[in-house]
MIZAZA-995864 format. One line per field, with one value per atom (N, C-alpha, C): residue number from 1; residue in one letter; atom name; x, y, z. Coordinates in Angstrom, 1 decimal, padded with zeros to 4 digits. Layout:
BEGIN
k c(NUM, ...)
r c(A, ...)
a c(CA, ...)
X c(X, ...)
Y c(Y, ...)
Z c(Z, ...)
END
This chain:
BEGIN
k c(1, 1, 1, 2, 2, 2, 3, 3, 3, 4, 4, 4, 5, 5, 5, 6, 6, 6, 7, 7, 7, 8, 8, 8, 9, 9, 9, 10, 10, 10, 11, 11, 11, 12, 12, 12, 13, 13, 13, 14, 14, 14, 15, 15, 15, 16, 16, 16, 17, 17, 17, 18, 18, 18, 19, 19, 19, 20, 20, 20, 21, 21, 21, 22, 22, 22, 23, 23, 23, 24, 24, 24, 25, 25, 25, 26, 26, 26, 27, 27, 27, 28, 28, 28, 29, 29, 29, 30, 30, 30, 31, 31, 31, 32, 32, 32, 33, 33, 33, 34, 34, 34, 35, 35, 35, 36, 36, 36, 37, 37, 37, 38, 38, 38, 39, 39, 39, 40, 40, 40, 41, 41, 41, 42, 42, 42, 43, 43, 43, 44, 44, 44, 45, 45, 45, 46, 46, 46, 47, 47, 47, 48, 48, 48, 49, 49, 49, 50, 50, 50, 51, 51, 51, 52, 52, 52, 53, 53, 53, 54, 54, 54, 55, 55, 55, 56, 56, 56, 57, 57, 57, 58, 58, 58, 59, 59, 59, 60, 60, 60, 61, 61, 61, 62, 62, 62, 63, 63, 63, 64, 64, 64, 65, 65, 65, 66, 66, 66, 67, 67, 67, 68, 68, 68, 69, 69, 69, 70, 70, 70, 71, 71, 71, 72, 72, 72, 73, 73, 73, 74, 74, 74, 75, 75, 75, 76, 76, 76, 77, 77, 77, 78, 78, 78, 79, 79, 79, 80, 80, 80, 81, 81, 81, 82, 82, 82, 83, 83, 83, 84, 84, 84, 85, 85, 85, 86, 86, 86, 87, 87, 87, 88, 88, 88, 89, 89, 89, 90, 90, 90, 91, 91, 91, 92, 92, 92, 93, 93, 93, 94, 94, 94, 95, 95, 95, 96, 96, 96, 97, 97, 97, 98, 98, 98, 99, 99, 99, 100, 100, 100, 101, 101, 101, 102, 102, 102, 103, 103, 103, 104, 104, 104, 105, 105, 105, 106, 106, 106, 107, 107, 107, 108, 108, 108, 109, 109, 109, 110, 110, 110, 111, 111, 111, 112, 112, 112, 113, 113, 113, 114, 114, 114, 115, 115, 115, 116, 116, 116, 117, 117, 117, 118, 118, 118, 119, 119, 119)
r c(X, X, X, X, X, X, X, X, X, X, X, X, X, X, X, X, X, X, X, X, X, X, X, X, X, X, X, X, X, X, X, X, X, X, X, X, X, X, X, X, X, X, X, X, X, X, X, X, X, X, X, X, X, X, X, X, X, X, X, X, X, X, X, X, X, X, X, X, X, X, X, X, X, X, X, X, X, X, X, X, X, X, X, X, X, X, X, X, X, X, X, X, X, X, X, X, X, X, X, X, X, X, X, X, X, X, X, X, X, X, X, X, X, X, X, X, X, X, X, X, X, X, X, X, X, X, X, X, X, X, X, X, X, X, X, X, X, X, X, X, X, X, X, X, X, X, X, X, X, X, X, X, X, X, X, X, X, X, X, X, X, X, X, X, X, X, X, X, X, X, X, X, X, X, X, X, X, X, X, X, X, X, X, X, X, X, X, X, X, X, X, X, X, X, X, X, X, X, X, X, X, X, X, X, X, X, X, X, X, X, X, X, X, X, X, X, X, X, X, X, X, X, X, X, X, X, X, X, X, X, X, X, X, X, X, X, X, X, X, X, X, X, X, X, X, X, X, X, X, X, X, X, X, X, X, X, X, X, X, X, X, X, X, X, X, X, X, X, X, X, X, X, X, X, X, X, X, X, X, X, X, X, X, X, X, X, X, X, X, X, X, X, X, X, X, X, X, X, X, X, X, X, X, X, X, X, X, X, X, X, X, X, X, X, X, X, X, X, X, X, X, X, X, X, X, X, X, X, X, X, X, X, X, X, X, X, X, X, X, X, X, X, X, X, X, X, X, X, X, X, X, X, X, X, X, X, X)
a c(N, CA, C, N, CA, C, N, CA, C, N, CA, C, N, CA, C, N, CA, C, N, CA, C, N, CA, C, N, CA, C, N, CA, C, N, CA, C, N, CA, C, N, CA, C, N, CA, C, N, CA, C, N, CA, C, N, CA, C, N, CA, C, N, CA, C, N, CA, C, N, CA, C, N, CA, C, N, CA, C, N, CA, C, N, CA, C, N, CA, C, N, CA, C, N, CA, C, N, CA, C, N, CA, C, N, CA, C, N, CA, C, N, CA, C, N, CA, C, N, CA, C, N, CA, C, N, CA, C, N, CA, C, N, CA, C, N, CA, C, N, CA, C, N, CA, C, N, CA, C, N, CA, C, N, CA, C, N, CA, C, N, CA, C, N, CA, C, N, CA, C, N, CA, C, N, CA, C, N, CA, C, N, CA, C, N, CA, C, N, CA, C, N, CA, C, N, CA, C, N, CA, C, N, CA, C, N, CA, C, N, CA, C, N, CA, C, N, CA, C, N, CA, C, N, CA, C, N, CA, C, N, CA, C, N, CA, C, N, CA, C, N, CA, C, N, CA, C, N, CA, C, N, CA, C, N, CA, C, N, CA, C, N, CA, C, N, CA, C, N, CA, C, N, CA, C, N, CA, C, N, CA, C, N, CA, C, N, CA, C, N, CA, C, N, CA, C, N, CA, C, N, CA, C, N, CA, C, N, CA, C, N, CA, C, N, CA, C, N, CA, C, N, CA, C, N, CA, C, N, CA, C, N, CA, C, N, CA, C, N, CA, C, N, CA, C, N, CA, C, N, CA, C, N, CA, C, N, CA, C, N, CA, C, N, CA, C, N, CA, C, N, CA, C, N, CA, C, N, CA, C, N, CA, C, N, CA, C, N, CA, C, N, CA, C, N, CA, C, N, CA, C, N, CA, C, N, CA, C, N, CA, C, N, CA, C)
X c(-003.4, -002.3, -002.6, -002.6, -002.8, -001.5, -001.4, -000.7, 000.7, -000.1, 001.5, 002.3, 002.6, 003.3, 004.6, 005.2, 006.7, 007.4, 008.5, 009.6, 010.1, 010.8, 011.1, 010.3, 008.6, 007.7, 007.7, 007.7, 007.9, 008.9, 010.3, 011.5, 011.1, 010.8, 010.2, 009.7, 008.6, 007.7, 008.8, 009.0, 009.7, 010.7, 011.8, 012.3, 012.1, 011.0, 009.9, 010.0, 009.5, 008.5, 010.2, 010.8, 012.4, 012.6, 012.6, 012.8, 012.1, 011.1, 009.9, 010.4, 010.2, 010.5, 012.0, 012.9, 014.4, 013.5, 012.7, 012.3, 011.5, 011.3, 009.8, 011.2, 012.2, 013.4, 014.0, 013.5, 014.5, 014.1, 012.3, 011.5, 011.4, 011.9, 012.1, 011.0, 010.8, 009.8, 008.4, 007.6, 006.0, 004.5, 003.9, 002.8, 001.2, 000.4, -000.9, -001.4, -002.2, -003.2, -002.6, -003.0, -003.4, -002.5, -002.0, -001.4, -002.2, -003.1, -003.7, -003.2, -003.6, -003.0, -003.8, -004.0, -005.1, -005.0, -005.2, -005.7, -007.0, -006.6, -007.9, -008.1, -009.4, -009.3, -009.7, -009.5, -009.1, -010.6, -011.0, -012.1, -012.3, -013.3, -013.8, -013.0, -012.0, -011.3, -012.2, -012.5, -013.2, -012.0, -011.7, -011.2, -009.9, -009.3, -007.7, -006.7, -005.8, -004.9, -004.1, -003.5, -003.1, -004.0, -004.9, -005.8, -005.8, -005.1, -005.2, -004.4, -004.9, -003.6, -003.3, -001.8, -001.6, -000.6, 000.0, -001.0, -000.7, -001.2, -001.2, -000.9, -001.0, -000.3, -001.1, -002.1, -002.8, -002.6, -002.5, -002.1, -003.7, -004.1, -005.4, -005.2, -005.3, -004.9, -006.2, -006.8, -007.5, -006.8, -007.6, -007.2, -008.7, -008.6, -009.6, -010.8, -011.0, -012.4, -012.5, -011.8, -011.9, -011.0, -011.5, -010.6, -009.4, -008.1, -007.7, -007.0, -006.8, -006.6, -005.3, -003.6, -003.1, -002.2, -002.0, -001.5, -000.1, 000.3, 002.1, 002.6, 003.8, 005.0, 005.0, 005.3, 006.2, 007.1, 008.1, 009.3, 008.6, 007.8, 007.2, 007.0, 006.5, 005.8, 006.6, 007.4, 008.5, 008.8, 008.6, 009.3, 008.5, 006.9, 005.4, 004.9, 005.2, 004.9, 005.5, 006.8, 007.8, 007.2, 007.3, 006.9, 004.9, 004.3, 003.4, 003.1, 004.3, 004.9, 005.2, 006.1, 006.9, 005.5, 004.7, 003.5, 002.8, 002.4, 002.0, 002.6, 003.7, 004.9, 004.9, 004.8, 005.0, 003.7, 002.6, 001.2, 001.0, 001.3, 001.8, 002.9, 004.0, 004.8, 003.7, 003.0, 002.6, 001.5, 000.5, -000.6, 000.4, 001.4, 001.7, 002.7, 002.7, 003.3, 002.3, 000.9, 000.1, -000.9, -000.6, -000.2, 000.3, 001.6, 002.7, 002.3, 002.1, 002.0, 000.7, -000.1, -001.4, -001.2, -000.6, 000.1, 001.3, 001.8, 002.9, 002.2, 001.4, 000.7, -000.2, -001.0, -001.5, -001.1, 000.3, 001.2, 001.8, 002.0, 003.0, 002.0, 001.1, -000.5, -001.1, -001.8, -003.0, -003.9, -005.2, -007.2, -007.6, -008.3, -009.6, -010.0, -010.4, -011.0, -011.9, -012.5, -013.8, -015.0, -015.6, -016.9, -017.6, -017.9, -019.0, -020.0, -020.9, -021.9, -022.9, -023.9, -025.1, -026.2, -026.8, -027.3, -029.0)
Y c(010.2, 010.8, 012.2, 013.0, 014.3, 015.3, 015.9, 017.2, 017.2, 016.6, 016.2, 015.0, 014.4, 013.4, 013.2, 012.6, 012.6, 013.1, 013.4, 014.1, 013.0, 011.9, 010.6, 009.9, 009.9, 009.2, 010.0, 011.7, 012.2, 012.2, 011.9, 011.7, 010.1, 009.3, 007.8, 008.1, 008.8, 008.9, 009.8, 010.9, 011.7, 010.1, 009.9, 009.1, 007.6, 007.1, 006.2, 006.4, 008.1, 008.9, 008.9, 009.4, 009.8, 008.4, 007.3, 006.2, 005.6, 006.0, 005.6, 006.0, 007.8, 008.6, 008.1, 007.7, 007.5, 006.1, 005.3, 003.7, 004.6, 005.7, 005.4, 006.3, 006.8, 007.4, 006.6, 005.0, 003.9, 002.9, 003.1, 001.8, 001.4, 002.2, 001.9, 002.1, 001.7, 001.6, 000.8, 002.0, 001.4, 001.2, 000.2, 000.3, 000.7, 000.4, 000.5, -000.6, -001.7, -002.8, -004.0, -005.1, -006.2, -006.7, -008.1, -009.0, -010.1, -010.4, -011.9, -012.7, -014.1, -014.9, -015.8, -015.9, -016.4, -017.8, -018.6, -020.1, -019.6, -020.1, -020.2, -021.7, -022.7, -023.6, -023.8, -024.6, -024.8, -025.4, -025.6, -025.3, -027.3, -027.3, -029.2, -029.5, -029.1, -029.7, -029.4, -030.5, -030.6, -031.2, -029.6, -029.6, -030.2, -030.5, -031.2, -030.1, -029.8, -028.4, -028.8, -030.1, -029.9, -029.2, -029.2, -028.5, -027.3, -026.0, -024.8, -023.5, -022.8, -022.0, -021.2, -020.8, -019.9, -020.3, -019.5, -018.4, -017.3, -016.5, -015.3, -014.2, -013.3, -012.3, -010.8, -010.5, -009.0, -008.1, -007.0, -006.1, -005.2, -005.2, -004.4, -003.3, -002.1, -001.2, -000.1, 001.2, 002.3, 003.3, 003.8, 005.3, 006.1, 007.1, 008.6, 007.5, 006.2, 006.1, 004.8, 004.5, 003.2, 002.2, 001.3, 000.1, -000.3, -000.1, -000.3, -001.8, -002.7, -003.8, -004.2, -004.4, -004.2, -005.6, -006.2, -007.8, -007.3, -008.1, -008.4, -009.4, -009.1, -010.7, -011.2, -012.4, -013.5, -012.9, -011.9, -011.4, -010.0, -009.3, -008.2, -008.7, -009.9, -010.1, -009.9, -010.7, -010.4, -008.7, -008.1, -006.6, -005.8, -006.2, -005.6, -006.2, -007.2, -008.1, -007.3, -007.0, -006.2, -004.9, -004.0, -002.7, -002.6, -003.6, -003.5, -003.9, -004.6, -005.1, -004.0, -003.2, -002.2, -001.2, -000.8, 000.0, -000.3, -001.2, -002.1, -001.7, -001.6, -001.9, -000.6, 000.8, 001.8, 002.4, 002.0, 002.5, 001.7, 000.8, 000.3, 001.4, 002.0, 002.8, 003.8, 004.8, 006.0, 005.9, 004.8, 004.6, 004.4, 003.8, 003.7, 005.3, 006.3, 007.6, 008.2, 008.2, 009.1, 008.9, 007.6, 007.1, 007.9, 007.5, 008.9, 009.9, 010.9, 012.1, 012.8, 011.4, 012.3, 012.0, 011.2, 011.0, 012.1, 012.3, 013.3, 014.7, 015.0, 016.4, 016.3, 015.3, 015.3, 015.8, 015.4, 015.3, 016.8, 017.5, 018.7, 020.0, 019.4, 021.0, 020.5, 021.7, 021.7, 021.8, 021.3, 021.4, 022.3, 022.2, 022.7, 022.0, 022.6, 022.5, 021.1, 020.4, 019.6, 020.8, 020.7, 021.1, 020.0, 020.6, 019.6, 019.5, 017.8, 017.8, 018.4, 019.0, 019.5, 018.3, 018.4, 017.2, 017.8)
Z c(023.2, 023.9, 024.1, 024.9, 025.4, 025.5, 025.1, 024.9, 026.1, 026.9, 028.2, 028.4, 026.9, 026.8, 027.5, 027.9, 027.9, 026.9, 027.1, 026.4, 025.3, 026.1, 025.7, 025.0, 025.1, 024.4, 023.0, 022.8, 021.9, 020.9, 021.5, 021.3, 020.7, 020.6, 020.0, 018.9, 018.9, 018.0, 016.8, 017.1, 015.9, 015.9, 015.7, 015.1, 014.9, 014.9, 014.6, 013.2, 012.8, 012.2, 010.5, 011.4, 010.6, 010.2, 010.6, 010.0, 008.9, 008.9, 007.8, 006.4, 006.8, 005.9, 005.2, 005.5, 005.2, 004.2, 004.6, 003.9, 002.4, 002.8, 001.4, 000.4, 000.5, -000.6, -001.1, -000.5, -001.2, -001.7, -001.6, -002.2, -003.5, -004.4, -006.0, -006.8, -008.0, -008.6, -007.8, -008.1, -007.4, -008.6, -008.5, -009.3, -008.4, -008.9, -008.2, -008.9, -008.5, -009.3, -008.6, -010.0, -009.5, -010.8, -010.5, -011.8, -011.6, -012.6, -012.9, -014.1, -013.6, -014.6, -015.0, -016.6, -017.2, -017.9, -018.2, -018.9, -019.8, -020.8, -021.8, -022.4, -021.8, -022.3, -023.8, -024.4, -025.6, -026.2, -027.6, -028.2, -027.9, -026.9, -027.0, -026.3, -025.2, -024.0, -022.8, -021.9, -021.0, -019.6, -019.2, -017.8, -017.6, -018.9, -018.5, -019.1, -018.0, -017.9, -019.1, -019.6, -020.7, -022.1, -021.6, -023.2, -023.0, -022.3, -022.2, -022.7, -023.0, -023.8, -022.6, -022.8, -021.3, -021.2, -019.7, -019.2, -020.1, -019.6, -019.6, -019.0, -018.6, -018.0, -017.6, -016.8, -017.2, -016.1, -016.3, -015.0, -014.9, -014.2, -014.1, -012.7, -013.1, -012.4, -012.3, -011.4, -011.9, -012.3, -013.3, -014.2, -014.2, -013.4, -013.6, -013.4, -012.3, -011.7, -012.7, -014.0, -014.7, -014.5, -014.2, -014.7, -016.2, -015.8, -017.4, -017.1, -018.0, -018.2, -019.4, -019.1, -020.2, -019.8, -021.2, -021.2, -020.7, -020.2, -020.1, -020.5, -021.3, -021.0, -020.7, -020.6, -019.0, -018.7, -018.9, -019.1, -018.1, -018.5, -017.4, -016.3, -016.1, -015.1, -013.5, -013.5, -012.4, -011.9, -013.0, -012.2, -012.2, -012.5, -012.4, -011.3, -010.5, -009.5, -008.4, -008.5, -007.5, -007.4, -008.0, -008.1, -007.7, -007.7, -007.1, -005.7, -005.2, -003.8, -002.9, -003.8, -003.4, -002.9, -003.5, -003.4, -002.3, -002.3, -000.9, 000.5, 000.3, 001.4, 001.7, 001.2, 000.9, 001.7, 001.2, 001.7, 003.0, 003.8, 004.6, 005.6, 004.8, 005.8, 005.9, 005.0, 004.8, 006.0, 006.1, 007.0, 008.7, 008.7, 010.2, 010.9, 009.0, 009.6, 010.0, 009.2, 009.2, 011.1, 011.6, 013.1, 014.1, 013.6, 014.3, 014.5, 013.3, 013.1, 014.0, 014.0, 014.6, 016.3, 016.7, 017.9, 018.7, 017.9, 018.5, 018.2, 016.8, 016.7, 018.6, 018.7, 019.8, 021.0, 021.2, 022.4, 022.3, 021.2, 021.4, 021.0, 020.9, 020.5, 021.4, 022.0, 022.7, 022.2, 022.4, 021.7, 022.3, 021.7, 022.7, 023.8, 024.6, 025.8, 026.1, 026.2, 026.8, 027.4, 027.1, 028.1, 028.8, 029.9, 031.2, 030.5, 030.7, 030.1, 031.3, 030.7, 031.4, 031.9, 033.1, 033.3, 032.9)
END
């Protein structure tokens, strides 16, 4: 988009932009990671889901570049499930502002120049 957008096309984008922002003040609790769920088959059971202890419940998340790994509840599980939803959804709005922003920055600043290529 170039610096001579429409008025109206700009008028879109800022309140596109205002709409977003109003969604990420209401998204609630957020996580970062993953929830896996585990089965441990049982000592001489060969492949039948009745022989398995479980499940289980692990949230695996990064911390400072490591992997940390912490069990959950069944009782966590549901509102660690959500809140990692919520983060998703969230990083999701932030990627289609950061869209916007560089769209309408475009439309209402001018660049620099182009230069002619030399043959």
């Amino acid at each position: 988009m170039a610096a001579s957008a429409s008025s109206p096309e700009r008028e879109r984008l800022r309140r596109r932009f205002e709409r977003l922002a109003g969604r990420i003040g209401k998204s609630g609790w957020i996580l970062l990671g993953t929830i896996h769920e585990r089965r441990i088959p049982r000592p001489g059971a060969r492949g039948a889901a009745a022989n398995r202890y479980g499940p289980y419940y692990q949230w695996t998340f990064k911390r400072e570049g490591r992997t940390v790994t912490v069990n959950l509840s069944a009782s966590q599980v549901g509102a660690f499930r959500r809140a990692i939803e919520r983060q998703r959804k969230l990083e999701a709005i932030l990627g289609e502002m950061r869209s916007l922003s560089r769209k309408y920055l475009e439309a209402t600043t001018h660049g620099v120049p182009k230069r002619k290529h030399r043959l």
